[in-house]
Each structure stands twice: as structure tokens, then as C-alpha cells.
N, C-alpha and C positions, 0 to 999 in steps of 0.2 A: 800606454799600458795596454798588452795585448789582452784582446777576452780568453777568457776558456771558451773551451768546443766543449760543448754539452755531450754527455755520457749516453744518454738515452738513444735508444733504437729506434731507427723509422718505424712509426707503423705501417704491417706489411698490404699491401695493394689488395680488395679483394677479389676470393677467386672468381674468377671468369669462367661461365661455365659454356664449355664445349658448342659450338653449334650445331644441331638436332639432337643433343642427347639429350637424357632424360630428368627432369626434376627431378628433385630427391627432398628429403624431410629436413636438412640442414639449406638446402637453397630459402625453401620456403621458413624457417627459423629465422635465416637471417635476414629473408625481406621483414618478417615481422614485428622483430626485433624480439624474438622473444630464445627461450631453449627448445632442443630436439623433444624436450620430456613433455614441455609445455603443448608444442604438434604431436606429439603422438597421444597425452591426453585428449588432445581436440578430436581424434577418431576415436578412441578408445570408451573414454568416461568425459562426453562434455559438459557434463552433471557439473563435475567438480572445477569447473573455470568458470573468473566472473566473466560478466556480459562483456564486459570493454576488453578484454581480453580473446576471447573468441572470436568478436567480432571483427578484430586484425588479424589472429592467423586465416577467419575465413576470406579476408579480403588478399589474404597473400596466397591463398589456393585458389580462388576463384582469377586472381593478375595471372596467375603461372599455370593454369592448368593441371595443377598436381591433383594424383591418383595414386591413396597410397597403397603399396605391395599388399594386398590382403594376403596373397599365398604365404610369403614369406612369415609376415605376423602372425597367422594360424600355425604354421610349423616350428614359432620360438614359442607362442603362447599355450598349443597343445588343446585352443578354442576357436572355432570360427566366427565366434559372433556375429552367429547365425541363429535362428528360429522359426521351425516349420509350423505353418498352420493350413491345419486342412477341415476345408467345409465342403457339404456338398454340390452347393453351385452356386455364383457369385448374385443372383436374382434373388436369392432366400432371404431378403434385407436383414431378417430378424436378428441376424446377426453380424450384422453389421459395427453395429457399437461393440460391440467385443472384439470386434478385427481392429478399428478404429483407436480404443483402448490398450490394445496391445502394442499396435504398433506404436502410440505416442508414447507410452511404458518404454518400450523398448531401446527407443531412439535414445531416452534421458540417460538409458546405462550405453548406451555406444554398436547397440545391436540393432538389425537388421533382419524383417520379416520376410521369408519367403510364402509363397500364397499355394496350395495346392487344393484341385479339386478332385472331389472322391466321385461325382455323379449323384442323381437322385437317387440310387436304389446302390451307393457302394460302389458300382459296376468301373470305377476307375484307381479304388483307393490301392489294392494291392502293384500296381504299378506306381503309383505314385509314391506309394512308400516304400516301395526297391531304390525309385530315383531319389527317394530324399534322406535314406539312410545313406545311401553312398557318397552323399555329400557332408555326412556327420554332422550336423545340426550339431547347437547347444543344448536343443529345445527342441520337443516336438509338441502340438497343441490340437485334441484332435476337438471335432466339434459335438461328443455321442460317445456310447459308450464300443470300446471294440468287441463286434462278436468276432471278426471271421479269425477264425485257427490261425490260419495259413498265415494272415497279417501280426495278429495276436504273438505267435512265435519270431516272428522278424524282429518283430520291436523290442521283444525282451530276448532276446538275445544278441541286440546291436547295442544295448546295454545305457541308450541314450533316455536322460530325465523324459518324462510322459504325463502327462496332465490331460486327462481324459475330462470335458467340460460338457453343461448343459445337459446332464444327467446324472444320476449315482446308480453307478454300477453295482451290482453285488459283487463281482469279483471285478476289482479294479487292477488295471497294468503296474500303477506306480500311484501319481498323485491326483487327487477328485476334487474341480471345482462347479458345481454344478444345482438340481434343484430336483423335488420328485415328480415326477409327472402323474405318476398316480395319485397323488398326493394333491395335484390342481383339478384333475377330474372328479374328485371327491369332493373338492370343495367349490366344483362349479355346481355340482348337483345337488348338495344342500343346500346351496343357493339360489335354486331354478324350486327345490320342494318347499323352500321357505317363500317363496312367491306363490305358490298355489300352480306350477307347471304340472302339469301330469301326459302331457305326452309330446315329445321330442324327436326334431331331425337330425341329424349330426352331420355333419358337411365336413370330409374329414381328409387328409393326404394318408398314406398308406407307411412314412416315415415309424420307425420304432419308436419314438417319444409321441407322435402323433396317437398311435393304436395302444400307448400305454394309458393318455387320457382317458380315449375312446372306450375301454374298454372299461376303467375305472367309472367314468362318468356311467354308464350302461347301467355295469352292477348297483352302484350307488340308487339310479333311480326306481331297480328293479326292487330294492330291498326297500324303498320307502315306499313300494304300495303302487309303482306306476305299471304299467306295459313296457314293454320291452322297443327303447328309440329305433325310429328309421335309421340308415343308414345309405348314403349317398358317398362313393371315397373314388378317389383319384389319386393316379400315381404321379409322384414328383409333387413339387410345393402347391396347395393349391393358389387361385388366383380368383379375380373379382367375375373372370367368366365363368368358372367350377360354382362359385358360389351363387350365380344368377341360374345358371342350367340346372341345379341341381334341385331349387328351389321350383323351379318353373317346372322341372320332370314329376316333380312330386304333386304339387297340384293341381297338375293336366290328369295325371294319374289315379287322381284321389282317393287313393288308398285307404286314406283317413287324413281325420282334419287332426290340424297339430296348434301348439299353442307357444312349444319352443323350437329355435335354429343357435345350435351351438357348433359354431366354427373352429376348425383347425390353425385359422390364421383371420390378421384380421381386415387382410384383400377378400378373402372368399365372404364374411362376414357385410363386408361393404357391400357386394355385390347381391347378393340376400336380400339385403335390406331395400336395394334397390328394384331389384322384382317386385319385392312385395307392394311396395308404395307403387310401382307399375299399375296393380292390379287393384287397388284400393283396399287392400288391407293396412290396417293402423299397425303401426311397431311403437309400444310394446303392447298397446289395450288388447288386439287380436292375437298378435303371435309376437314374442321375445327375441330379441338376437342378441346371441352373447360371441365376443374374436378371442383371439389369442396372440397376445404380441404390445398389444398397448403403441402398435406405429403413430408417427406424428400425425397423421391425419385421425386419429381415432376418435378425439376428443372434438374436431371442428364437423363431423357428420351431423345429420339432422334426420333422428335426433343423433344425438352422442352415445359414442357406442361404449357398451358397458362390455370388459374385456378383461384379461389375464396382465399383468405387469410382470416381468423379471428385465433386473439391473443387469443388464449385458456388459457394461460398460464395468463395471464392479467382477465381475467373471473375469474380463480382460486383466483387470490390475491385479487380481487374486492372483493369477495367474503365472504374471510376471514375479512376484513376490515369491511364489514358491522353486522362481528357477534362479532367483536371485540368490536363494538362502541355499541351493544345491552348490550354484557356481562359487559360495564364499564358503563351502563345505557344514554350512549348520548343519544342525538337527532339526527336522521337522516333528514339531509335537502334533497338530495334526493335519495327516496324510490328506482328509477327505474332508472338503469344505461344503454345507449347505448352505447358500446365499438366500433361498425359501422364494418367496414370491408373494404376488395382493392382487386380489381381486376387487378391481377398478370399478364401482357400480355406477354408471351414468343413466342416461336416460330409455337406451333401448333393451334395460330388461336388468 
């Protein structure tokens, strides 16, 4: 009894692909074992794949060398999944955890930060944001509020989401995630009049959230009854040398004897503190120093520096959230976020 011949069809060979030509999203699917939908999630949203899952198409991008078409994807999707952020120079740590949060924010939805620097004084941002509007960002994230016209007009009229952070504007571009700086100045200052300070240095960078403290702190002390603070300022961030010269120019000087040093940052702060113990002066019995920034080291200083906190990292994610809810077309209820801040009181004041 002969057999039957079976009906079914070979399965066919698979394909072979060309030598030196180029990966593609189906080579790497099929090393994976997985679909083209499933690889283009994995660049896209790898938010939404489980671990074991990503974990093969990355091992089948990383066997193949696959790179995938960004141009072509921005031209179907009408997104680059892209995101600009501009600070003023990459030394200013302070804001670091806010780059740092953004970027890890970013990466979970499938985007990709770009880094732009504006300068200490601005003096680079209007070039920066010609080159970063031309590449039409998703996002742009600046670190301040925008004064200049000339940039101010660019952005709204490139018509790209805007999150202007680490301030509140009174006239904002689009959306605000940020903190008042006058609003810390004032409450460094009833807290240097609630110790019994009555006459202060300020150690100050020449930055516009800098001179908004500065100036708030000022008035603040002027209205509770003190003299009107020294003032020592330098341009760009300042640093722990700004804060040792500025202190040492003042006491060679002695213009007058002082009781508080309120920093702009909490390097120049450091470096205060350390003049002073130079010279034998006590911090805080003789003279008080207060930073700004709450850096890792602020708390292991001796003594421990009593200083400004803002959640940078919490800005970062604000951040992302409000361009998440643009790019899925919500409604934003509201535009202008205040994150606030705490004044951190340790030992040196």
C-alpha cells in the first residue's frame, strides 16, 4: 500500500541577507523572534515591553549592529523624538539633577535629549536656538526665564512646546516649571533677623535668579531694621575661590565687621567658610554662612552648612510630564508649576 505524499508546503529557506547591505527592522525581528511592531516599540516606547522581552530585541541590535532610520521615522511620525535642553554651562552642577531626571524621564517614553549651552551671561543662546529650532525638537527645556526679544520671538514663532524652568516668569513663553527666587531671598532674611544677624555679606554670581535673591534678601533686611548688606558679585557661577577672595577682600578691607555670609551657591559658601576658620573666626558664634543649592557635600562640611534646597530632579520630571500630555494632545489645567523650596538649617547659621 503506497503512502500519500503530504499536501503541505515546504517551509520556505530564510531570507539571506545581501552581503554589506544594510540591517533592517525585520532582519533584527527575525533574529529576535519577536514582530517588526514589537522592534519598533523597543525604540519608540520601551516603557511598554516586558524586561525579557527587550532584553532579546536588544541582544539582536546589539549581534547586528542595527541603527534604526531616525530620518525616515520623524518623516512617518511628524516627531523627532527629540528634546532640547539648554543651560548655561555644563559646571553650574546645580542643575544637574534636573538634566539627569529629564534625561532618565525621557529615555522611559523613547526620547532622546539634546544638551545646549547658552553661556554665563546668555552670550551663546540665540545661536543655539537657531541650531536647535532647525532641528524641530519635540521639546524645548530652557533653564530661566526668557528675556531676550530676538530669542523670545524665535521660539514662539517655531511654534515648538516650551517649558521655561527654575523660575516663574511673569510673562511666560508657554509652560512654567520652576520656584521664586524672591521668594528664597526673603526667607533667607527672616531667617538670618530671626537669629539676631544684622549685618551681612552677600557673595553673589551676577546670574538673573542670582540678583533676584540678592536683591530680595537686601530689601528684606533693610526693612527689618538692619543697614544695607555688603556686596562682593562675580560674573559666571560663582566658585569656592569667589567665595574665599571675596571674604578675605572684605576683612583686609574692613569696612565693617559683619556677622552674616550669604552665598549664591553652595561652592562659594564652602569656600567662606573656609577663610574664615583660616583666620580664626568661629562659624556660626562670630559670623553665619548660609549657600544655595543644598550640593552633596553641603551637609558633610564642618560645620554643616545651612543652605537653600530645590528638588531639581522633581523639575526634571515636571517637566517631562508636561510634554508628554502636549505630545498625547491633552489639556493642560495648569500651565505654571511651583515646586517652592526649604531652607535647610544645619549648623553654620
Amino acid at each position: 500500500m503506497k503512502k500519500s505524499k503530504s499536501t503541505r508546503k515546504p517551509r520556505p529557506a530564510p531570507r539571506r541577507r545581501k552581503k554589506n547591505s544594510a540591517t533592517t527592522i525585520d532582519d533584527i525581528a527575525a533574529a529576535a523572534g519577536v514582530s517588526t511592531a514589537t522592534v519598533s516599540r523597543f525604540f519608540n516606547t520601551p516603557g511598554m515591553l516586558k524586561t525579557k522581552t527587550a532584553d532579546k530585541v536588544r541582544a539582536a541590535v546589539a549581534a547586528n549592529g542595527y541603527v534604526p532610520n531616525v530620518v525616515a521615522s520623524e518623516l512617518a511620525s511628524n516627531r523627532s523624538k527629540l528634546v532640547a535642553a539648554v543651560i548655561p554651562v555644563v559646571a553650574q552642577s546645580i542643575f544637574n539633577t534636573t538634566i539627569q531626571a529629564l534625561t532618565d524621564s525621557l529615555a522611559e517614553e523613547g526620547y532622546s535629549v539634546m544638551l545646549g549651552l547658552s553661556g554665563n551671561a546668555d552670550e551663546h543662546l540665540h545661536r543655539q536656538l537657531l541650531s536647535i529650532v532647525g532641528r524641530r525638537p519635540d521639546g524645548i527645556i530652557l533653564t530661566g526665564p526668557m528675556v531676550d526679544g530676538a530669542a523670545r520671538k524665535l521660539i514662539v514663532s517655531a511654534g515648538i512646546p516650551t517649558i521655561e524652568t527654575w523660575d516663574l516668569p511673569k510673562n511666560p513663553i508657554d509652560l512654567v516649571v520652576g520656584v521664586s527666587h524672591e521668594a528664597i531671598g526673603v526667607a533667607v532674611a527672616q531667617h538670618a533677623l530671626r537669629q539676631g544677624r544684622r549685618s551681612a555679606l552677600i557673595v553673589s554670581a551676577t546670574g538673573p535668579r542670582a540678583l533676584a535673591r540678592r536683591e530680595s534678601f537686601s530689601r528684606t533686611m533693610i526693612q527689618g531694621g538692619t543697614r544695607e548688606p555688603a556686596i562682593a558679585s562675580f560674573s559666571g557661577p560663582t566658585t569656592f575661590g569667589h567665595g574665599r577672595s571675596a571674604v578675605a577682600a572684605h576683612l583686609d578691607g574692613r569696612a565693617r565687621d559683619i556677622d552674616l555670609i550669604v552665598c549664591s551657591s553652595d561652592l562659594s559658601a564652602q569656600g567662606a567658610i573656609h577663610e574664615l576658620q583660616r583666620r580664626g573666626i568661629r562659624v556660626p558664634e562670630d559670623i553665619a554662612v548660609i549657600g544655595f543649592g543644598d550640593l552633596n557635600f553641603a551637609a558633610e562640611l564642618t560645620p554643616a552648612l545651612t543652605t537653600v534646597k530645590i528638588d531639581g530632579a522633581l523639575i526634571g520630571k515636571q517637566a517631562v510630564k508636561f510634554l508628554m500630555q502636549r505630545a498625547q494632545g491633552k489639556r493642560i489645567e495648569r500651565p505654571i508649576v511651583d515646586i517652592g523650596f526649604s531652607l535647610v538649617v544645619r549648623e553654620s547659621g
